[in-house]
C-alpha positions in Angstrom: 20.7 -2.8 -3.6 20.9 -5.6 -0.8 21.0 -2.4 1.6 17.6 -1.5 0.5 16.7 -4.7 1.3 18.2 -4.7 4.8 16.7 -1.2 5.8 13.3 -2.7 5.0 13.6 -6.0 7.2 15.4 -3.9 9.6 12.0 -1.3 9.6 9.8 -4.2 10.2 11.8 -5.8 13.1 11.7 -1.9 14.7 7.9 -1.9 14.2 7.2 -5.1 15.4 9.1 -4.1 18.7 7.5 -1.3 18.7 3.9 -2.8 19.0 4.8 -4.9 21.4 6.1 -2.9 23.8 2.9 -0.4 23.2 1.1 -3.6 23.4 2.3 -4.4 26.9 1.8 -1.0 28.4 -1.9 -1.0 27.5 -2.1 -4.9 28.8 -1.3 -4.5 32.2 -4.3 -1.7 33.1 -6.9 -3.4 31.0 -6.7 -6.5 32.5 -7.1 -4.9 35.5 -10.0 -3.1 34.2 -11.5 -6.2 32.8 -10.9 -8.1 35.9 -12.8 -5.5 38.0 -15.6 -5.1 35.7 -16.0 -8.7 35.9 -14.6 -10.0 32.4 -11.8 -12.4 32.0 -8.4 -10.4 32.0 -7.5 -12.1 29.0 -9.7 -10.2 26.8 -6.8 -7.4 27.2 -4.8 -10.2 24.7 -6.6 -8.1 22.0 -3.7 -5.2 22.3 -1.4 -7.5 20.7 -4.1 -7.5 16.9 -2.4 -4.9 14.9 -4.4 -1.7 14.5 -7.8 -3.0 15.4 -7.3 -4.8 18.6 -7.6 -1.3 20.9 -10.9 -1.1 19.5 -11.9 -4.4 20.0 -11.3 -4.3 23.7 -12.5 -0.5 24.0 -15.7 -1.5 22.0 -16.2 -4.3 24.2 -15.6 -2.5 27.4 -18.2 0.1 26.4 -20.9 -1.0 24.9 -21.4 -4.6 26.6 -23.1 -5.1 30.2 -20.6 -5.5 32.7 -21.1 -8.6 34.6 -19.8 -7.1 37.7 -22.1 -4.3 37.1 -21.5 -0.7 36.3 -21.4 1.5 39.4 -24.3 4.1 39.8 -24.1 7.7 40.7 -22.4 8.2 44.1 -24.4 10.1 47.3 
């Protein structure tokens, strides 16, 4: 029965690695994003909230003013 046991904290290591490394790859461009639409980068730091944290930053990113300002239609 202590198998059972292992498999499941063995599950929840794998999925915590998991989300970080997921975590990381969508880091790097939003802050970038962020940055260039004139928010602090560190708002991409939301990627690492289980679940909800891609909507955080998306929902941010797209319905807030940008203090950079948004770009208009090119000529």
């Amino acid at each position: 029965m202590s198998w059972l046991l292992a498999l499941g904290s063995f599950t929840v290591f794998v999925l915590l690695v998991g989300h970080l490394v997921v975590a990381l790859v969508f880091i790097i461009p939003t802050w970038r994003i962020c940055t260039r639409a004139g928010f602090s980068g560190a708002l991409s730091l939301f990627h690492l909230v289980p679940v909800i944290g891609l909507f955080i930053v998306m929902g941010i990113l797209a319905f807030s003013t940008w203090p950079a300002g948004e770009s208009g239609p090119r000529r």
